[in-house]
C-alpha positions in Angstrom: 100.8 94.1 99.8 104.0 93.4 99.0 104.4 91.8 95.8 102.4 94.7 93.8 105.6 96.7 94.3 107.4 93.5 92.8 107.0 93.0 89.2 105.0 90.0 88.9 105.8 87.7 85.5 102.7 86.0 83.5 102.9 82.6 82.9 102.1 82.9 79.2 104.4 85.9 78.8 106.9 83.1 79.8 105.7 80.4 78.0 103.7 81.2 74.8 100.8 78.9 74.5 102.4 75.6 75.3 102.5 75.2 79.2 105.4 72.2 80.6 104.2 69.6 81.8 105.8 70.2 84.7 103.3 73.0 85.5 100.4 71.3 84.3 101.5 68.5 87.4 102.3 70.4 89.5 99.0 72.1 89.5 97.0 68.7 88.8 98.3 67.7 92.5 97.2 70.4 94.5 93.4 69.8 96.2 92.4 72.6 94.4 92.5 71.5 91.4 91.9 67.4 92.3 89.0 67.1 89.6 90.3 69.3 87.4 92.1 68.0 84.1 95.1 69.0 82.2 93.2 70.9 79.5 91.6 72.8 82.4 94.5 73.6 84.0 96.2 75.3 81.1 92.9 77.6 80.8 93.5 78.3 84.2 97.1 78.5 84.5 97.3 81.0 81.7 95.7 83.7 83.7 98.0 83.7 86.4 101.5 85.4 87.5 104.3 84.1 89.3 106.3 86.5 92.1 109.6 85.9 93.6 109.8 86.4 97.5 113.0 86.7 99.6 113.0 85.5 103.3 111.2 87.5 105.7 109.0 89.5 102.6 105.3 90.2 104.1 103.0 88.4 101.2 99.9 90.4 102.9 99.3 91.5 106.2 96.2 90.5 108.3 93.2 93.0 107.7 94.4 94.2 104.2 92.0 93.9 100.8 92.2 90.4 99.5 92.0 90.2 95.7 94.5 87.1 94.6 94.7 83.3 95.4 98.5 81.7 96.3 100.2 78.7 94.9 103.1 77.7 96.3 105.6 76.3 93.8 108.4 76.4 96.1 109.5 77.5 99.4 108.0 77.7 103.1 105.9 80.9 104.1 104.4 81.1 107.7 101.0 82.4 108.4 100.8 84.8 111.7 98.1 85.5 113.0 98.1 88.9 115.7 97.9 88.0 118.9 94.5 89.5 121.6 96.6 88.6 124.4 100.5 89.4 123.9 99.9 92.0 120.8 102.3 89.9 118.8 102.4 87.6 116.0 101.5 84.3 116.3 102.6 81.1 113.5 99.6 79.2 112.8 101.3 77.0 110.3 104.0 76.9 107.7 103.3 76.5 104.4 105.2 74.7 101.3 105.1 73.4 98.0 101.6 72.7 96.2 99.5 74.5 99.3 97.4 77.7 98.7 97.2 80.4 100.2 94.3 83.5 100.3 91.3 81.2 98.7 88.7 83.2 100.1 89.5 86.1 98.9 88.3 85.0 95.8 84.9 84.6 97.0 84.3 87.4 99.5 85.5 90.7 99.7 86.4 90.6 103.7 89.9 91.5 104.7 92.9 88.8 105.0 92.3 86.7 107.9 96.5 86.5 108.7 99.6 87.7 107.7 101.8 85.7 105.2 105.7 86.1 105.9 108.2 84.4 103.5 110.5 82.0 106.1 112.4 81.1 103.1 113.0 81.9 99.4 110.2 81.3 97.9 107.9 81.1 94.1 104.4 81.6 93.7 101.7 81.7 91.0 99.0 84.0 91.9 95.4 84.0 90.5 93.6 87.4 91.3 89.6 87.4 91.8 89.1 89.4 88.7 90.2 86.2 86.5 88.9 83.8 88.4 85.7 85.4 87.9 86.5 85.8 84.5 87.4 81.9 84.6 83.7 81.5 86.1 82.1 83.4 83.6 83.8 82.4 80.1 84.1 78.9 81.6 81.9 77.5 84.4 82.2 73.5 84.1 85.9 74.9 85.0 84.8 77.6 87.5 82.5 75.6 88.9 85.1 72.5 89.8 87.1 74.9 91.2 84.5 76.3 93.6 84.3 72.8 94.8 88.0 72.5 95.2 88.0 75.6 97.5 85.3 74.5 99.2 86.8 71.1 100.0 89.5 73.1 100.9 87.9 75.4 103.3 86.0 72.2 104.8 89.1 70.8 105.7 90.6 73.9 107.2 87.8 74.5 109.5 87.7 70.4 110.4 91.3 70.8 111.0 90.7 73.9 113.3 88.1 72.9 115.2 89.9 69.6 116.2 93.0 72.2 117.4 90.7 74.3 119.1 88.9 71.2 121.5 92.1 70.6 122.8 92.2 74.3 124.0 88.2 74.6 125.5 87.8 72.7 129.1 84.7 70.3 129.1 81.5 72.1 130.3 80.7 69.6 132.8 
C-alpha cells in the first residue's frame, strides 16, 4: 500500500483539540456521515490521518489487505478494476472531493475489491479499522450512525451497479 511508506499527518497532531470548521463541514456533507452531528464528527475526525498523493500514486491495489477507510478532501483518483478478458486495468469511476473510498474494509477482512490510482494531486483523511472499532466500542450511538452511513452507502453502490450491469445482460426471452 502505498501511503504506509508516506508519512501520514494526524489531524489533531495538526490541530490541537479545536477542529475548523471547515473540517467539521466538510465531513458533515459526505453521506457517510449525513446523520451524524458536529460534536460527533470531531470524535471522529480526531482519530484519523491525512496523506498527500501525487498523480499516478497507487492508493491500494486490488487483492491487497484492507485496513483504512478514504476521504477525499481534494483531488480525483480512479478506481481500476483488472480486467478477465484483456488482463488490463479497467476505470470504473473517478472519484473527487467528499467521496470515500475502501468502506468495507472496515467491516470485513476480505481483500480490496479494485485498485485506487491518483489521476491528480490529491488529499485524503484516512480512518483505519482499528479506530473505527475503537470509535464503535468507546462510542456506539456514533459507531452505530456510522454503520448506517456505510451501509446506505453500500446500498447505493450496489443499486448503482446493478442498473450498469442490465444494460450489459441480453433479456432471457
Amino acid at each position: 500500500m502505498f501511503f504506509q511508506y508516506m508519512r501520514a499527518t494526524g489531524i489533531r497532531d495538526m490541530l490541537g483539540d479545536n477542529l475548523p470548521k471547515e473540517i467539521i463541514d466538510f465531513f458533515i456533507n459526505i453521506p457517510l456521515f449525513e446523520q451524524i452531528n458536529a460534536e460527533e464528527v470531531k470524535v471522529v475526525a480526531r482519530h484519523m490521518d491525512t496523506v498527500d498523493l501525487n498523480s499516478g500514486d497507487i492508493l491500494f491495489r486490488e487483492s491487497d489487505k484492507g485496513n483504512y477507510v478514504f476521504f477525499i478532501k481534494e483531488g480525483k483518483l480512479d478506481v481500476l478494476k483488472k480486467s478477465e478478458s484483456s488482463g488490463g486495468n479497467v476505470t470504473l469511476a473517478t472519484l473527487g472531493e467528499g467521496q470515500s473510498i475502501g468502506e468495507m474494509s472496515v467491516i470485513d477482512d476480505f481483500p480490496r475489491s479494485a485498485t485506487i490510482q491518483a489521476r491528480s494531486r490529491a488529499t485524503l483523511y484516512i480512518l483505519s479499522k482499528s479506530a473505527f472499532d475503537m470509535i464503535l466500542n468507546k462510542h456506539p450511538r456514533i459507531g452505530i450512525k456510522l454503520l448506517k452511513g456505510i451501509s446506505r452507502l453500500l446500498t447505493r453502490n450496489l443499486r448503482e451497479t446493478s442498473s450498469r450491469l442490465a444494460d450489459y445482460i441480453p433479456p432471457l426471452s
